[in-house]
Rosetta silent file (secondary structure, phi, psi, omega in degrees, C-alpha in Angstrom):
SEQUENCE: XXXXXXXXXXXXXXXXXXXXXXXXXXXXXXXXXXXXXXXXXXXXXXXXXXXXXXXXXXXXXXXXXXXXXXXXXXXXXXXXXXXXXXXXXXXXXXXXXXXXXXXXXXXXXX
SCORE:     score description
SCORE:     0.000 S_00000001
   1 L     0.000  151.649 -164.739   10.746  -11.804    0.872 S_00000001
   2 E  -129.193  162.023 -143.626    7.070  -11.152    0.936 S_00000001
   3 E  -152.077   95.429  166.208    4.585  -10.998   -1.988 S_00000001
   4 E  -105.764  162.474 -153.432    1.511   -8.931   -1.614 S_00000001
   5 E  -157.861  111.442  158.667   -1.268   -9.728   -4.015 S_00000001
   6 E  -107.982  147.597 -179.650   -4.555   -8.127   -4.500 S_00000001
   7 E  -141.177  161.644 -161.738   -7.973   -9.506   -6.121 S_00000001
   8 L   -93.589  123.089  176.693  -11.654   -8.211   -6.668 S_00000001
   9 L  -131.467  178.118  172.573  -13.847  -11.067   -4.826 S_00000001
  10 L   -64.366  -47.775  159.468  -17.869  -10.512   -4.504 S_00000001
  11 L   -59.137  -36.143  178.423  -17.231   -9.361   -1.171 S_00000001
  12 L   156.447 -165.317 -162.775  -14.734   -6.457   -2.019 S_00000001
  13 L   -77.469  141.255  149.572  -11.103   -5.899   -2.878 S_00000001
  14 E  -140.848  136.504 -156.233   -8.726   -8.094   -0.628 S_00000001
  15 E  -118.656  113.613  167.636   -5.141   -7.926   -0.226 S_00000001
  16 E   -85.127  172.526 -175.727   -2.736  -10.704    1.085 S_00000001
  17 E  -159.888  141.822 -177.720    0.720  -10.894    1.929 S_00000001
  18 E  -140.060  163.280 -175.215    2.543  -13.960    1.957 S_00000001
  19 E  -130.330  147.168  178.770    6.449  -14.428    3.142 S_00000001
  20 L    37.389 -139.157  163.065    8.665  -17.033    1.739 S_00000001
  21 L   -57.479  -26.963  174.179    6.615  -20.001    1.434 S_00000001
  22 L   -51.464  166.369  150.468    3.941  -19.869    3.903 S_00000001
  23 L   -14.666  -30.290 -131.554    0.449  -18.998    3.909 S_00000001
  24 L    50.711   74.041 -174.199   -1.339  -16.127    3.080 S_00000001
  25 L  -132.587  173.044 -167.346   -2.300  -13.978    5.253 S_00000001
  26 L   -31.775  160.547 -176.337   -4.983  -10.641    4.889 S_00000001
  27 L  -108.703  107.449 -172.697   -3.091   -7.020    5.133 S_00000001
  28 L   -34.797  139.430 -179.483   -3.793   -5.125    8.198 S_00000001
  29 L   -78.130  -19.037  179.915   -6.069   -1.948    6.992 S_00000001
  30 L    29.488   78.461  169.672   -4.049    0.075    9.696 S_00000001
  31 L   -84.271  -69.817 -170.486   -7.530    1.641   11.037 S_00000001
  32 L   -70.294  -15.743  164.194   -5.244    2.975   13.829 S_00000001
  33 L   -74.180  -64.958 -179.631   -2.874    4.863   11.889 S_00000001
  34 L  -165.566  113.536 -178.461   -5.722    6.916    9.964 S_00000001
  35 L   -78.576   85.572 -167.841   -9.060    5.666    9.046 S_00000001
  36 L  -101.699  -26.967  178.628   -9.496    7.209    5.135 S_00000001
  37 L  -141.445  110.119  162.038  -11.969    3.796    4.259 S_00000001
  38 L   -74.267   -4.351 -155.951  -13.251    1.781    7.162 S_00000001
  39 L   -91.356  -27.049 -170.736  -15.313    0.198    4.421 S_00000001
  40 L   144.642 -166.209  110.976  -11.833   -1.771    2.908 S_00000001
  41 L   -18.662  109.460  169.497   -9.613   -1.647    0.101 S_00000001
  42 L  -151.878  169.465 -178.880   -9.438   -0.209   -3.063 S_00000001
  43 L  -158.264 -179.596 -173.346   -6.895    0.991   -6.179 S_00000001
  44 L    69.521   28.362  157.510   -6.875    2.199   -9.742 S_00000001
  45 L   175.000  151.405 -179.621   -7.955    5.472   -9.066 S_00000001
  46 L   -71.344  138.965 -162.331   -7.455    8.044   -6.264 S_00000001
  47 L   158.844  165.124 -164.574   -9.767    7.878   -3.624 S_00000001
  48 H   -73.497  -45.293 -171.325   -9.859    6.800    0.235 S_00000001
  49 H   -64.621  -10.290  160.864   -9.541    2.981   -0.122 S_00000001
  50 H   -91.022   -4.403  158.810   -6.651    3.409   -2.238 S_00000001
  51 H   -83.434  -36.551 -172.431   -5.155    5.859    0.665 S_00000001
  52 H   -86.832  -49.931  166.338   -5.995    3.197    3.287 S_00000001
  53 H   -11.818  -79.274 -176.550   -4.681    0.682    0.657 S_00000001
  54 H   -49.825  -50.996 -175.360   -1.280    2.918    0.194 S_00000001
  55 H   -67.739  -24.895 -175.090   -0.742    3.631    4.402 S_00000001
  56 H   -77.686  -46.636  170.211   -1.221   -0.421    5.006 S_00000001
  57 H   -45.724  -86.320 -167.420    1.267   -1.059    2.381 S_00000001
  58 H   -59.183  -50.499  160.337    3.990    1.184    3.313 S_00000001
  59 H   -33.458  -31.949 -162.251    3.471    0.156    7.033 S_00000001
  60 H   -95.516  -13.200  174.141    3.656   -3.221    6.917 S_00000001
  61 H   -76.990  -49.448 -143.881    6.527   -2.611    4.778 S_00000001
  62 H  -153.213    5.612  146.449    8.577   -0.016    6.069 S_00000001
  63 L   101.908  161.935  170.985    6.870    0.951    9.712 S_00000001
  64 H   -21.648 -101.713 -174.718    4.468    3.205   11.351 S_00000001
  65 H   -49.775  -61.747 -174.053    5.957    6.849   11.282 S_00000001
  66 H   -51.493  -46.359 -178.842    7.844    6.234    7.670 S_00000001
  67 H   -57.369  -45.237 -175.866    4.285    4.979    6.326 S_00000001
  68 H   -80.541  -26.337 -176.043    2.401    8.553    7.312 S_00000001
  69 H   -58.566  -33.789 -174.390    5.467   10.618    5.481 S_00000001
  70 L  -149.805   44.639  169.445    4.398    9.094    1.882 S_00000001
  71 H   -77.156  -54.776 -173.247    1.698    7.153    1.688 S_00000001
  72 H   -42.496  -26.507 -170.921   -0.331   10.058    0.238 S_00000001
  73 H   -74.095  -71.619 -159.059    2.938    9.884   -2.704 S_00000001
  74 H   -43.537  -50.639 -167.628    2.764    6.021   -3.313 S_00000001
  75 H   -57.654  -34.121 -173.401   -1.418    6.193   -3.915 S_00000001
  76 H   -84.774  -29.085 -170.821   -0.714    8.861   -6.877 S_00000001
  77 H  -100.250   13.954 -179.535    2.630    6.932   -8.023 S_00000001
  78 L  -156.321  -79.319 -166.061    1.923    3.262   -7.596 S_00000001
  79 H   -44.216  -44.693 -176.889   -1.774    2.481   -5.941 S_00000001
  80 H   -72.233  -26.661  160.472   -3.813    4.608   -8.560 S_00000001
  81 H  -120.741   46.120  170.715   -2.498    2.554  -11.329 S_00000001
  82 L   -71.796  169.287 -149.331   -2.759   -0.547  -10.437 S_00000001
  83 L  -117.350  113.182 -159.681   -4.330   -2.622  -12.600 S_00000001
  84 L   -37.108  -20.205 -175.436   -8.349   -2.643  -11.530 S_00000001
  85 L   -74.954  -20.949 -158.079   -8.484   -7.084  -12.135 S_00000001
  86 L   147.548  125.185  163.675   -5.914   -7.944   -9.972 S_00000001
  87 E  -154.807  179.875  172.491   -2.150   -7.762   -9.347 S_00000001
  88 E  -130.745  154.727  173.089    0.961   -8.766   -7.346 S_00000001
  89 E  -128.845  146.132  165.123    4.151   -6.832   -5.914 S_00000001
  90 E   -95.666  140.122  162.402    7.430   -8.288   -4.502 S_00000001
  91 H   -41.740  -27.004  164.330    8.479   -6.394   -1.600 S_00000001
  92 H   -53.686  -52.928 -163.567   11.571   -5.274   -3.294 S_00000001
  93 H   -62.466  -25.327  177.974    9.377   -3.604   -5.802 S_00000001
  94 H   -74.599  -28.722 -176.162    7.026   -1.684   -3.013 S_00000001
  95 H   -83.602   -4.871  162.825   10.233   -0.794   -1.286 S_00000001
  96 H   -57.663  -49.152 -178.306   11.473    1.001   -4.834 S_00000001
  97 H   -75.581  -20.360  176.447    8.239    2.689   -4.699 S_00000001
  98 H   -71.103  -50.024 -174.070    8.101    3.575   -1.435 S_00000001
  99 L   -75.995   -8.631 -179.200   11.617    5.400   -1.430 S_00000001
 100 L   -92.923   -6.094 -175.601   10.464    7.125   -4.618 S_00000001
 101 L  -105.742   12.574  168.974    7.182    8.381   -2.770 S_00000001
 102 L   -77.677  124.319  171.033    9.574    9.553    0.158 S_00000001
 103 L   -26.025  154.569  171.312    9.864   13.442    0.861 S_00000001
 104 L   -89.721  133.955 -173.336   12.831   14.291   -0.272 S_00000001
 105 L   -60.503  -48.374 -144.326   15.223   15.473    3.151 S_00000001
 106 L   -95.733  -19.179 -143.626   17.251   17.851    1.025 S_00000001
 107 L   -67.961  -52.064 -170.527   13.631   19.682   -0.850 S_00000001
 108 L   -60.876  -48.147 -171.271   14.045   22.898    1.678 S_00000001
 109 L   -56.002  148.604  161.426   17.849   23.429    1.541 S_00000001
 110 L  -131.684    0.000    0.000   19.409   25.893   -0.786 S_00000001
């Protein structure tokens, strides 16, 4: 199970991910999926480093192509209020958030 954990340093926001016991190690910005802040990482309000924030998350979580469907959902439901000092998520909890910022399949049908 993996643990990602962001903190406010002098340099900027940085976000880790750590699995079971191991290290720590930084969370790809996934620059190659769509580049909304080349500048880094950022949350607790909407804006592009909490969209490049939201697309790294749900990628490293839940893959490429799933990650462009709702990223834009998770930064307004989960990334915008994260709490600006610091926080942590267990992957179970990103993958709660993640399926709640997924289109729905069903939205179109009548």
């Amino acid at each position: 199970m993996k643990l990602y954990e962001g903190n406010r340093t002098p340099e900027g926001c940085v976000v880790t991910v750590r699995e079971g016991g191991g290290e720590p190690r930084p969370l790809a910005p996934r620059l190659d999926l769509r580049c909304h802040s080349p500048t880094g990482f950022e949350w607790g309000y909407p804006g592009s480093g909490p969209a490049q924030l939201a697309l790294a998350l749900a990628a490293d979580v839940m893959g490429d192509s799933r990650a462009q469907d709702c990223y834009q959902e998770l930064k307004r439901k989960l990334v915008c209020g994260l709490p600006r000092e610091g926080w942590s998520l267990t992957e179970q909890e990103l993958r709660t958030a993640i399926r709640a910022a997924e289109p729905d399949p069903n939205r179109f049908r009548r």
